[in-house]
DSSP file (Angstrom, degrees, kcal/mol; ACC not computed):
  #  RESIDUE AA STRUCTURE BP1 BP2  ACC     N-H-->O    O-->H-N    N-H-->O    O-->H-N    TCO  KAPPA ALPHA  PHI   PSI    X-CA   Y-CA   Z-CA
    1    1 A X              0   0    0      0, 0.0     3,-0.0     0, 0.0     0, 0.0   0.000 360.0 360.0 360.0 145.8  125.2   95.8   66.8
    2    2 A X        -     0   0    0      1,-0.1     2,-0.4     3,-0.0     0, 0.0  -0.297 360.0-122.0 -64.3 146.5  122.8   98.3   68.6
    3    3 A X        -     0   0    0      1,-0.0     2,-0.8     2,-0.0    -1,-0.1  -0.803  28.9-102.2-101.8-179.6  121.6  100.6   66.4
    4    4 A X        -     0   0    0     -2,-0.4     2,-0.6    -3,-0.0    -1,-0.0  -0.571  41.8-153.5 -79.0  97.8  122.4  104.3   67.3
    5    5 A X        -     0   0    0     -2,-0.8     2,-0.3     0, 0.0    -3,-0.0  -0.728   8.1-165.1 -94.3 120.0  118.9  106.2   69.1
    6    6 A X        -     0   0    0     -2,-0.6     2,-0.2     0, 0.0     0, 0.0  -0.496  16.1-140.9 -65.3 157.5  118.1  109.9   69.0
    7    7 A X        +     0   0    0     -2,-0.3     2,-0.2     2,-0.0     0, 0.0  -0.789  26.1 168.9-127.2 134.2  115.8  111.8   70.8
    8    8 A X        -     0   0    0     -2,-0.2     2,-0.5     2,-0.0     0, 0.0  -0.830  19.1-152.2-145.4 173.2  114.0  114.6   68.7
    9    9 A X        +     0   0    0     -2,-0.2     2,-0.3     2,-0.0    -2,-0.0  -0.928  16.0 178.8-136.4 143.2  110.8  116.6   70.4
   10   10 A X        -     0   0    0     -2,-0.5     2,-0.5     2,-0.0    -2,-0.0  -0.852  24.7-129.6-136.4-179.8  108.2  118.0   68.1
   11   11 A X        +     0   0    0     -2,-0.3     2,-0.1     0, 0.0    -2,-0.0  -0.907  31.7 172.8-136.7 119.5  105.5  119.6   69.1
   12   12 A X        -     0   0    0     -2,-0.5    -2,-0.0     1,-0.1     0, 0.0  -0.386  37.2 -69.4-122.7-154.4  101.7  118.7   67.9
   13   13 A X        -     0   0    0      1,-0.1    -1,-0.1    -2,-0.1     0, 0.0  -0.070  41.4-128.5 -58.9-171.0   97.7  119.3   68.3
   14   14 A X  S  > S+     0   0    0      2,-0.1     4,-1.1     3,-0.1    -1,-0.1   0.331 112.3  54.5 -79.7 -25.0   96.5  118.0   71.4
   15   15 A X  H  > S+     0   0    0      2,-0.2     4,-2.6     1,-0.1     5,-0.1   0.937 102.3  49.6 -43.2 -77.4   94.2  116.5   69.4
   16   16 A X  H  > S+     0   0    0      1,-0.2     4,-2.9     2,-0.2    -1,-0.1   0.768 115.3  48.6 -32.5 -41.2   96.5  114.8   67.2
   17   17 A X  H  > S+     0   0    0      1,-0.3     4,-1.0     2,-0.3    -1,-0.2   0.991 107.9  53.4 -61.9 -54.1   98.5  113.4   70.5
   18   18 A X  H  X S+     0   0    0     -4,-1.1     4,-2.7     1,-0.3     3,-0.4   0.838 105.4  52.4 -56.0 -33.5   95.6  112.3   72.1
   19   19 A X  H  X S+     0   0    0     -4,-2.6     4,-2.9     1,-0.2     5,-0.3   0.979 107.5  54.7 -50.0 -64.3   94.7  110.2   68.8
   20   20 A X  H  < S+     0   0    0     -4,-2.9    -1,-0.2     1,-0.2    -2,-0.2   0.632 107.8  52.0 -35.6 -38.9   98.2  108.5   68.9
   21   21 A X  H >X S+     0   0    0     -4,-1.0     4,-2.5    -3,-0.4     3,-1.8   0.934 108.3  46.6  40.7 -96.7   97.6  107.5   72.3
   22   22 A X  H 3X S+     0   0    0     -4,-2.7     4,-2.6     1,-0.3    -2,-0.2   0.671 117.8  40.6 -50.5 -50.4   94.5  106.0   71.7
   23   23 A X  H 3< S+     0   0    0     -4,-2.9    -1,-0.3     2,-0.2    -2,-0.2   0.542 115.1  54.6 -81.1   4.4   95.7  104.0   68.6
   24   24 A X  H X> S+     0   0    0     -3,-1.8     3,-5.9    -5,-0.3     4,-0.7   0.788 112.2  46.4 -64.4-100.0   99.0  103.3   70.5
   25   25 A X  H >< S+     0   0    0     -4,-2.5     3,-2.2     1,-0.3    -2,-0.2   0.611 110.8  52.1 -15.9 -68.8   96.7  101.8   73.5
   26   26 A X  T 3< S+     0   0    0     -4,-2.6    -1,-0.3     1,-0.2    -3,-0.1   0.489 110.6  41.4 -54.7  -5.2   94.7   99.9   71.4
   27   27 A X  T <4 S-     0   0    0     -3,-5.9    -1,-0.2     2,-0.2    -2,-0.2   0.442 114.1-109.0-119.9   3.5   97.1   98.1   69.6
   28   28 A X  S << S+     0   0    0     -3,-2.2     2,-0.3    -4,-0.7    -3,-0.1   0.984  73.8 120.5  72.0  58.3   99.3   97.4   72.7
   29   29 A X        -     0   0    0      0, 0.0    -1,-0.3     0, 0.0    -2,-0.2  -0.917  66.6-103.4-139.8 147.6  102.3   99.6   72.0
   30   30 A X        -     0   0    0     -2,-0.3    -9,-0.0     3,-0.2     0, 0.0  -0.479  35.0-115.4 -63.1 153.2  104.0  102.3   73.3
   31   31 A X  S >> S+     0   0    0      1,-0.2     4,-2.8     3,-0.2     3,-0.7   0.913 111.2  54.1 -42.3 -67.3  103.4  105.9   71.7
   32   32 A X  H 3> S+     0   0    0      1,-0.3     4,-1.9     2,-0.2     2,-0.7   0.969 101.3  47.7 -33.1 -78.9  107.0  105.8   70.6
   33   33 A X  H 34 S+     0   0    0      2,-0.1     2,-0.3     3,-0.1    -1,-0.3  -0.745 112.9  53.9 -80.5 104.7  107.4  103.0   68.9
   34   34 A X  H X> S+     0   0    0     -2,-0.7     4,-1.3    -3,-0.7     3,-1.2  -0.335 108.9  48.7  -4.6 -89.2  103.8  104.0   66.7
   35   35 A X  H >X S+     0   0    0     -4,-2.8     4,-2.6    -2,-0.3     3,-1.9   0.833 114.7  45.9 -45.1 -70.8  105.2  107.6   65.6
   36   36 A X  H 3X S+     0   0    0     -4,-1.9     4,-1.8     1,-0.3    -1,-0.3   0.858 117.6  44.7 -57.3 -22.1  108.6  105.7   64.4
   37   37 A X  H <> S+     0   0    0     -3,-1.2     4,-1.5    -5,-0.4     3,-0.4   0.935 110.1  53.7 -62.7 -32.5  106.4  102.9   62.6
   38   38 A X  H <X S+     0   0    0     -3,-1.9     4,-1.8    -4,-1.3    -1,-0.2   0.890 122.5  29.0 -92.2 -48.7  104.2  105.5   61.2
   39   39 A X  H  X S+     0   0    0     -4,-2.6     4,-0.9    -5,-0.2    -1,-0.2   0.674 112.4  57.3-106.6  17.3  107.3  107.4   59.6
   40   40 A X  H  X S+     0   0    0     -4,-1.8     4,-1.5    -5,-0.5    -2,-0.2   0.957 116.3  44.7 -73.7 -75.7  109.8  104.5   59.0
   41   41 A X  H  X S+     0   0    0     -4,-1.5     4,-1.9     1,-0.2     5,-0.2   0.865 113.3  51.8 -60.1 -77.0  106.2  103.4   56.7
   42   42 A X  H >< S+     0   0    0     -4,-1.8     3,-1.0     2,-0.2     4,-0.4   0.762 114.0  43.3 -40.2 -68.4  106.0  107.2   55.2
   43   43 A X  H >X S+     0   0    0     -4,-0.9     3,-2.9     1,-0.3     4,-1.9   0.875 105.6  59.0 -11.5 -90.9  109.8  107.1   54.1
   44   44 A X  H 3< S+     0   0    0     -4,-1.5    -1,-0.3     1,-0.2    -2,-0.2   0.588 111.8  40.7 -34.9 -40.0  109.4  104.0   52.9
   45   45 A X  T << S+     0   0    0     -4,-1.9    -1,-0.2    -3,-1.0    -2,-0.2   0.498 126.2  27.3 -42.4 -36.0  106.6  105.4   50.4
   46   46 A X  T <4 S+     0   0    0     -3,-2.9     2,-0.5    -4,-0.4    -2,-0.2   0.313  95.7  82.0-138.6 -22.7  108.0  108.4   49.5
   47   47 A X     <  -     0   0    0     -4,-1.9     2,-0.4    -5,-0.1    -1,-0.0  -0.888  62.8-144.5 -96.9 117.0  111.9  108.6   49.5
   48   48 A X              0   0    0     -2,-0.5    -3,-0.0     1,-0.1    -4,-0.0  -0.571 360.0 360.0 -88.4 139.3  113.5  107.2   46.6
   49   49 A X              0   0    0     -2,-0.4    -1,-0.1     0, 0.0    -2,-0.0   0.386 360.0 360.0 -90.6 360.0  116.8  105.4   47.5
């Protein structure tokens, strides 16, 4: 089964973007899936189940 995807907009530097980008690009990913690995990984760190 699919899981269920939301759409959320935030709004950041320009800086900041342009850095996701870049480490997006370089690692051959879309932007998108970086941000959700980057807070799927934060969660995991920090939210106690």
């Amino acid at each position: 089964m699919m899981d269920k995807v939301k759409n959320i907009t935030i709004r950041v530097p320009a800086e900041l973007k342009e850095k996701l980008k870049q480490e997006a690009d370089s690692k051959g990913y879309p932007m998108k899936d970086l941000i959700n690995f980057i807070l799927w990984n934060y969660l995991k760190s920090t939210v106690r189940e």
